[in-house]
C-alpha angles and dihedrals in degrees: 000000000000111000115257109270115219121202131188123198131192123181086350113150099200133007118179133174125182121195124200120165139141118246092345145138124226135191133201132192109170126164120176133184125190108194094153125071116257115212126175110181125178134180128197116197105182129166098176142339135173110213130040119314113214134185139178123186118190132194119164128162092192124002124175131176125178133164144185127202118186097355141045132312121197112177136180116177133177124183124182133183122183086167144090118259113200125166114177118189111181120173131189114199142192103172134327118199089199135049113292107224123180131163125192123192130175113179133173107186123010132158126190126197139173132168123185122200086345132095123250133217115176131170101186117176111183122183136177115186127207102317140101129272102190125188106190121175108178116190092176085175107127093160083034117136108193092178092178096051137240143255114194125176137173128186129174108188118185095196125008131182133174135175128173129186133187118190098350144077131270139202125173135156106200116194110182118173113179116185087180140124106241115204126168120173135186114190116177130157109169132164098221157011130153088190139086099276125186126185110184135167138208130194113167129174102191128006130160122173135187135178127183126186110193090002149130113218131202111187128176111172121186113181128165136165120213130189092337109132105219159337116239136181108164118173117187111181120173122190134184105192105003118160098191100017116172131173126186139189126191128174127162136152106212120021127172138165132171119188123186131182114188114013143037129310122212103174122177113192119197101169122166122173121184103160129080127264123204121176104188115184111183119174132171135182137175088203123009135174095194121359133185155174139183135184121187123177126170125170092200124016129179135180124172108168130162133187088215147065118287122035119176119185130177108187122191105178122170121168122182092163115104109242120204128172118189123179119176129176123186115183142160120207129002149075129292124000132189148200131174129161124176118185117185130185088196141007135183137165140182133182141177132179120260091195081069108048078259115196132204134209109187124174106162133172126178132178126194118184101164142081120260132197140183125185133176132179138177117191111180106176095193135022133320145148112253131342120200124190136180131188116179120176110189129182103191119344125187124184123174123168151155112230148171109256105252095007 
């Protein structure tokens, strides 16, 4: 068995290790610590192409990846950020031929796992003090023709862990604490575009995800936010003439979900939430063919499923941070328009397969002490075909079940 290896990183921007090995074990014992601000900026000054137009934009504090394929993988992992991420995409536009694609990321902290027929054991602490991670996409293309449409999409995460097993078994306990402002904006105004074009946005303070196939899975997840104060996703998209024109907001503070196919599911949820959330979808358009926006903010969200026989949650959920979710569309001529917002204090669900004499442990708790507010509006000042709008406020919301797949 090769000795554990221990790194320590200071103002390090990525560290990555990959482990592959045949009927091996391998050990882990990582520690990282981001002190100095990490910034990724990147323009885009086009008149006119003819082709696609694509653009990424990175920013990560710590970042850390292992696998194991055919052995044994122990991990212990600590990331730390006491800096500011901030990653800034802004495009001007006369006209593009081909599908405008940009992506803009800012991270603190994010971990990244897999092991594949091997067993994993991982102990992943993830923290980020008191400092900024800012998302920012800028079309400032108001005489702009994207005629092959655009997909433009802008996320800022505090904390973020993944694992992923395939014909093994699984066991991790996650703590994230983020004590940082998340902010994630999306900012468009653009003439035409006779294209599906969607504009989202992401701000998340603490996610962690993890999927197993053929698996057993052991999860405890532990995520708190503390004196951060708030959690932020705003999209603002203006259109002149848009066919297929969509617009999304999504802010949340803890987010987990652990999905499992082909063995047993064991999920403990510890989820505390004390700064405010705020999703804010806003969409115009002068013409427009189809037209939405969405706005989704949630202050604790949990999901344990499994396709197989034996799922057991125990879900401890407490929110003190106020959550609002706003989604407006104005248009003034066209077909069908829609709004939709959706603010939660506190969401959990749980699911086993009936096909499989599924059964299902559920304990849940969940505490909301916030106000929460949703709000949706259409405002179409001349003529159109149909306008839809939905507007759901929830203060604590548990749903467990045993259901057909697929049906």
């Amino acid at each position: 068995m090769p000795r554990p290896v221990r790194t320590l990183l200071a103002g390090t921007l990525i560290a990555t290790t990959t482990f592959v090995g045949a009927a091996t074990s391998q050990s882990l014992d990582s520690e990282q610590v981001q002190t100095g601000d990490v910034f990724s900026g990147q323009a885009l000054n086009v008149v006119s192409v003819d082709d696609q137009v694509t653009g990424a934009t990175t920013a990560t504090g710590n970042a850390l990846s292992g696998a194991v394929q055919n052995g044994r993988l122990q991990l212990r992992s600590d990331q730390q950020l006491r800096a500011r991420v901030d990653a800034t995409t802004t495009m001007s536009a006369g006209q593009v031929g081909g599908a405008t694609t940009l992506v803009t990321t800012a991270v603190g902290n994010t971990g990244d796992v897999a092991a594949y027929r091997a067993d994993l054991t991982a102990d992943v602490a993830q923290t980020t003090g008191s400092t900024w991670i800012n998302a920012r996409s800028d079309i400032n293309t108001p005489a702009g023709r994207y005629l092959g449409g655009a997909g433009v999409s802008t996320t800022a995460l505090a904390n973020a862990q993944a694992f992923g097993v395939e014909n093994g078994r699984a066991t991790y306990a996650v703590e994230q604490v983020s004590g940082a402002q998340v902010d994630a904006a999306t900012s468009a105004t653009v003439q035409y575009v006779p294209a599906p074009a969607a504009f989202t946005t992401s701000a998340v303070s603490n996610s962690v995800s993890a999927s197993g196939a053929n698996a057993a899975q052991e999860a405890r997840v532990v995520q708190r936010t503390s004196g951060g104060p708030r959690t932020q996703a705003v999209t603002q998209v203006a259109a002149g003439n848009a066919w297929n024109l969509a617009g999304t907001a999504t802010a949340a503070a803890n987010t987990a979900t652990v999905a499992n196919q082909g063995g047993s599911l064991v999920a403990a949820f510890d989820q505390t939430n004390g700064g405010a959330v705020l999703a804010q979808s806003s969409v115009s358009a002068y013409d427009f063919g189809a037209a939405s926006s969405m706005a989704y903010g949630v202050g604790n969200s949990s999901v344990a499923s499994n396709n197989d026989v034996v799922v057991t949650v125990d879900n401890l959920q407490l929110n003190t941070g106020g959550v609002e979710a706003a989604s407006e569309f104005t248009g003034h001529a066209g077909y069908d328009g829609y709004a939709s917002a959706t603010a939660i204090g506190n969401a959990t669900t749980g699911y086993a397969c009936s096909e499989c004499a599924g059964v299902l442990n559920a304990t849940s708790r969940q505490i909301n002490d916030a106000d929460i507010s949703a709000s949706a509006s259409i405002n179409i000042t001349g003529s159109n075909r149909a306008v839809v709008g939905t507007s759901t406020a929830i203060g604590n919301t548990a749903s467990f079940y045993v259901s057909n797949p697929g049906g």
